[in-house]
N, C-alpha and C positions, 0 to 999 in steps of 0.2 A: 099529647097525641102527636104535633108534631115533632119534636126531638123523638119520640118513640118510632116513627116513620121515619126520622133522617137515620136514626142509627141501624136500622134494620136495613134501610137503601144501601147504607154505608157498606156494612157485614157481606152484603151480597153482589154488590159491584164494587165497588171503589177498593174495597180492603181485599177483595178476592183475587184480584190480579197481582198487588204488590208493585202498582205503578206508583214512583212519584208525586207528593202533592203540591210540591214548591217546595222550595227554603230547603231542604235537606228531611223533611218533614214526610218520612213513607210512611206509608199505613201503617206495618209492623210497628215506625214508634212511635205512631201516635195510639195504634192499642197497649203497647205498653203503657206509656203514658197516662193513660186514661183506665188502667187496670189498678190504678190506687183511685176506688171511689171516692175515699174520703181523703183529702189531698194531706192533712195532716196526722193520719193515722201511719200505724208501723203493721205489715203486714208481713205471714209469714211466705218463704216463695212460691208453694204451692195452690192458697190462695191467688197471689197475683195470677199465675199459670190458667189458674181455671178464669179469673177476672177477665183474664187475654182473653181465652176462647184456644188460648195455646195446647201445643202438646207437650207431653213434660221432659222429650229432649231439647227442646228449644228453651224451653224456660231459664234453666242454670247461662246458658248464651243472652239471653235479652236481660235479666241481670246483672252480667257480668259487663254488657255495653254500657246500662243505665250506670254504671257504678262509675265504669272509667269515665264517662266523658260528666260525672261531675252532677248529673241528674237526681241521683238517688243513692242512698249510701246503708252498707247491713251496721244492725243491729244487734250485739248481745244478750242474750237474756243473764243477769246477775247471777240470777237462782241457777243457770242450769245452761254454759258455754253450750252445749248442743246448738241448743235452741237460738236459728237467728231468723231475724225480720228485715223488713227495709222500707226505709221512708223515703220521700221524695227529700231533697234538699231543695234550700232558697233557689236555685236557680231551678230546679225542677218545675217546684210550687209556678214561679215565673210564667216559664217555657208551657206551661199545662192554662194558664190564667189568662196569657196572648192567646194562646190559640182558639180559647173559646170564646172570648170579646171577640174575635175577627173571626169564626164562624156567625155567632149572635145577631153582628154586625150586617152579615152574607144575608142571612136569614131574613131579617129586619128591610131591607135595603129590598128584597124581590119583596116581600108584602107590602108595602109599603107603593108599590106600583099598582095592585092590586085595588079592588072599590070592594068598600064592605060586604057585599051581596059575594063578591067571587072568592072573599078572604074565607068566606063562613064554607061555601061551597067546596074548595082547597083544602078545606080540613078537614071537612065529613071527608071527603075522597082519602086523603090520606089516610086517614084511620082507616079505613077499608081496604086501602093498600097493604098497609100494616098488619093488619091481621092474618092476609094472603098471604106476608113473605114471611111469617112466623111457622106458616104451613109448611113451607118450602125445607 
């Protein structure tokens, strides 16, 4: 419930502007980033596209970054050169693995200030959040 409420708060303020999140870390690439759900899967680009929430001129572009700086790299299909995919690389996997131990972290760190009565309260509220900005 709560990750389903951070990511939706995310979609709707943080990622809608296209402000900076530190470290070189902009929203755009951390939904790239996080458009390969399964970190060790090969995807095709227009999956990732729709994973982003992209549109599909931008797409062939956030590939083309992931690719140069070493993120993510295409894939051949054997059977059929047409066909390519793309995986995150080792530094990808990485760069996607930090970011979410020190979200987790984030997360952990404000409950944790919290008393179980306000933690349990925090999250009915959130889920109720959630499902409003789902409307939106």
């Amino acid at each position: 419930m709560v990750k389903d409420f951070i990511d939706e708060f995310y979609n709707k303020t943080v990622f809608k502007g296209g402000e900076k999140l530190g470290r070189d870390l902009s929203p755009s690439f951390i939904k790239s980033l996080f458009a390969f759900n399964e970190k060790e899967r090969e995807y095709p680009i227009g999956e990732l596209g729709k994973n982003a929430g992209g549109k599909k001129s931008t797409i062939t572009d956030m590939v083309d970054r992931l690719e140069k700086d070493g993120i993510a790299e295409r894939v051949r299909d054997d059977g059929d050169r047409r066909v390519v995919r793309m995986r995150l690389t080792a530094k990808g996997r990485e760069i996607r693995k930090e970011f979410v131990k020190k979200r987790r972290e984030e997360i952990q760190n404000i409950f944790s200030k919290l008393k179980e009565a306000e933690t349990r309260l925090l999250i009915e509220h959130l889920s109720k959040a959630c499902k409003i900005l789902k409307k939106i």
